[in-house]
N, C-alpha and C positions, 0 to 999 in steps of 0.2 A: 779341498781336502788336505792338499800342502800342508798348510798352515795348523790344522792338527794332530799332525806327523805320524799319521796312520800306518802302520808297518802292512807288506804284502807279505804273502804266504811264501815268497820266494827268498823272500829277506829272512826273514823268519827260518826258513830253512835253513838257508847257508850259516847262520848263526846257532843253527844246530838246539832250534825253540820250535816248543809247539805250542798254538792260541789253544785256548779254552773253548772259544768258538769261531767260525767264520762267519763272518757279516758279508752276505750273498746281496749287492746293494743292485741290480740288473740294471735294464736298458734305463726304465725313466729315470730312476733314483743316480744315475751315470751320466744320464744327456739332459735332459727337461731341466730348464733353470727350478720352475718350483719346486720339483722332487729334488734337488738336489740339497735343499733348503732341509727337507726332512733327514737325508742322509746327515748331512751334518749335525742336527740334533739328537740323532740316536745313537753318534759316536760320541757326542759329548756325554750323552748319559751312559754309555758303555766304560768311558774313560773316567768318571766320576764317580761310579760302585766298583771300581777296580776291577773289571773284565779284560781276560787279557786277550783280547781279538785280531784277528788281523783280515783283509780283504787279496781281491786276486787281484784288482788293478788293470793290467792292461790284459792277463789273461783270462779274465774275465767274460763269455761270451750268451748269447742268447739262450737260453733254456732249451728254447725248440717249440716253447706254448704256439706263440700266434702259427708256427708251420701246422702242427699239429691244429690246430681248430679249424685252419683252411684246410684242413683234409690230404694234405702233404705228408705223411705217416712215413716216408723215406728221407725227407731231411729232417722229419725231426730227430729219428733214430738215430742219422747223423751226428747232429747238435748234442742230441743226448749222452751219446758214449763218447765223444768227443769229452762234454764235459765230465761226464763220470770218470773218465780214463785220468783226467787234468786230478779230481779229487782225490780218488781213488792213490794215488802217485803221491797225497801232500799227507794220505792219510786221516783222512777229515772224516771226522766223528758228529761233531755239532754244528749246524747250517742254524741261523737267524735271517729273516727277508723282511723287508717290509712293503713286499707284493705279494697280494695273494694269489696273483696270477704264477710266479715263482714259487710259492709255499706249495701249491697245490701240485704243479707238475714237480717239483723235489720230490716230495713227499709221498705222492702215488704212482707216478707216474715212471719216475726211476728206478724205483727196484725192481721192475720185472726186466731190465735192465742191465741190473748189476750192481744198481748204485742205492748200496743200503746206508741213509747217513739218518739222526735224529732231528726232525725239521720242525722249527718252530716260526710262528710268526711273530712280529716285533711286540706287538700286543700281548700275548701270553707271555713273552719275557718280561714285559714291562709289571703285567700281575703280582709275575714270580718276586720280581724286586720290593715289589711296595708290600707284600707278603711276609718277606723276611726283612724289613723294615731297613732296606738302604736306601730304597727312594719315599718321599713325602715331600708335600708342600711346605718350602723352608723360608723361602725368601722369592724373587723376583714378582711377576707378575702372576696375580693373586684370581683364581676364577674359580672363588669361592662364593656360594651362592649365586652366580650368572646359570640364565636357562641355556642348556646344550641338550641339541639332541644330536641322536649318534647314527651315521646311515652306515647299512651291514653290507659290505662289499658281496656281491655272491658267491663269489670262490671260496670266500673266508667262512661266510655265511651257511649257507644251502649247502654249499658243495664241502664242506668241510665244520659244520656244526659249530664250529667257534664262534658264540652268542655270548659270554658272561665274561673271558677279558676283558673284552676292552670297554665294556659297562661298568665292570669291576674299578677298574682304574679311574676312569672318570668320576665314579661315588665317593673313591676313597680322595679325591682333592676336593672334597666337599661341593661338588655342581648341583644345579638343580637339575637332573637326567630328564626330560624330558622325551618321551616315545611319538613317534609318527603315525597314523594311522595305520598303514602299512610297514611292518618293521620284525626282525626276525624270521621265521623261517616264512613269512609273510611277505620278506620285504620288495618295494620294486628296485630293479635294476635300473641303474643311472643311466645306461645306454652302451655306457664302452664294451663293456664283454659282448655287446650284439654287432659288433664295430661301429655302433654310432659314430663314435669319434674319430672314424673316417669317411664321414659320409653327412649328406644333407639327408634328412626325411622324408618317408614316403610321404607322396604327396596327397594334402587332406588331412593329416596325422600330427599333430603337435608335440614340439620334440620331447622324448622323454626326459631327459634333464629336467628343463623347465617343469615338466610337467613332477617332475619328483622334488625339484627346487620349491615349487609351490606349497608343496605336503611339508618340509620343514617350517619355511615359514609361518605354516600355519599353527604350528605351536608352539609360537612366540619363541623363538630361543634369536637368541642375539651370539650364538656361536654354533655352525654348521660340524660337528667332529668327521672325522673322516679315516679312512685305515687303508686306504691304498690310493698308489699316485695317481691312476687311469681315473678313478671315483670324484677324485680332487678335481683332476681336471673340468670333467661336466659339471660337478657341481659351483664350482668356481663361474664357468659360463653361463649357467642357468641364473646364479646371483646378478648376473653383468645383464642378463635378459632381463631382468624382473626388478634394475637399476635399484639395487640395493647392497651396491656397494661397501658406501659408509655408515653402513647399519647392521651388516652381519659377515661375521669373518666365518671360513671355509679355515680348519686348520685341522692338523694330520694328530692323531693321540698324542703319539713320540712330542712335536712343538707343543702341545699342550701342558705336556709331565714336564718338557726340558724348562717353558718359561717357569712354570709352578715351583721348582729347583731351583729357578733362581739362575738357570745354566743358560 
């Protein structure tokens, strides 16, 4: 992130500047080398329609999701007003995630709370952009006419009705959008959100990954899209299960738009 000299809210401060928005980048998009791949491409494209953003860096801390879904309702509150208090202090109006696991607890979860900010996901940003015609496929790598199908994270999904983003984006670089059998307020869950991805299978039960891995496949796309890191990951695995590798890439909307830009 160095290297594309990304300003923190505290710099930003002392300089006596307010961002346009905060780019809320959370734990994966912070530690996981893959997610980290996507933060960086959606500061490139943040830095390229001239958004003037800045991130918290090191004060930066967990939401409070996973306390809260294990049924810890006292740390997350914690977590929660912790970071509300942090925002709340910087005066933060506009939140950007590109977790939906973050969008969702920002967004609902916080303002009963205290913590009234306007939360979007990186997907509906990216809409907005190519809507008002800053972003479009300009130059670099070209996945015009390649079949992609797009698997609907559930938080983003189900739990938050956002179905036409990040569709949206993907049609407008000219793809062949391909749907899965199960897909939309239908779709199945990768497994993370049930903590698959901490865990082996019950046993007898074939892992759901794979078993969702399978369902892309089967509609010939030669590119997996993707809208949150947790999602990445299992589908990423399920491809490594089902040893097709070098035949079908797992990649995040954000890398999709950034290579289509050329960025």
């Amino acid at each position: 992130m160095n290297e594309l000299n990304i300003p923190t809210m505290a710099e930003m401060a002392a300089r006596g500047e307010m961002p346009d928005i905060l780019f809320w980048v959370g734990c994966a998009g912070s530690f996981d080398d893959r997610a980290q791949r996507i933060t960086r491409d959606i500061c490139k494209i943040l830095q390229h329609v001239g958004i003037k953003f800045a991130v918290l860096g090191t004060e930066e801390t967990c939401t409070g999701d996973p306390a809260k879904r294990a049924g810890n309702e006292f740390l997350f509150q914690l977590q929660a007003m912790a970071n509300i208090e942090l925002l709340n202090g910087y005066d933060v109006k506009k939140i950007v995630t590109a977790c939906p696991h973050c969008f969702n607890t920002l967004k609902n979860e916080y303002p009963g709370l205290g913590g009234h900010f306007d939360v979007i996901h990186h997907t509906q940003l990216l809409q907005q952009l190519i809507d008002e015609g800053k972003l479009k496929a300009e130059g670099g790598e070209s996945f015009k006419g390649r079949r992609i199908t797009y698997h609907d994270p559930c938080y983003l999904g189900r739990g938050n009705g956002v179905y036409e983003a990040p569709r949206k984006v993907l049609e407008s670089l000219d793809t062949q959008l391909v749907e899965m059998k199960r897909c939309r307020s239908n779709g199945l869950c990768c497994g993370a959100g049930g903590a698959q991805l901490f865990k082996e299978p019950e046993k007898g039960h074939k892992e759901i990954n794979v078993e969702r891995t399978e369902e892309a496949l089967s509609t010939g796309a030669d590119v997996i899209a993707a809208a949150c890191p947790f999602c990445m990951t299992m589908l990423r695995d399920g491809i490594k299960a089902k040893d097709k590798e070098q035949e079908v890439a797992v990649l995040d909307i954000a890398e999709i738009t950034a290579r289509a830009n050329g960025l």
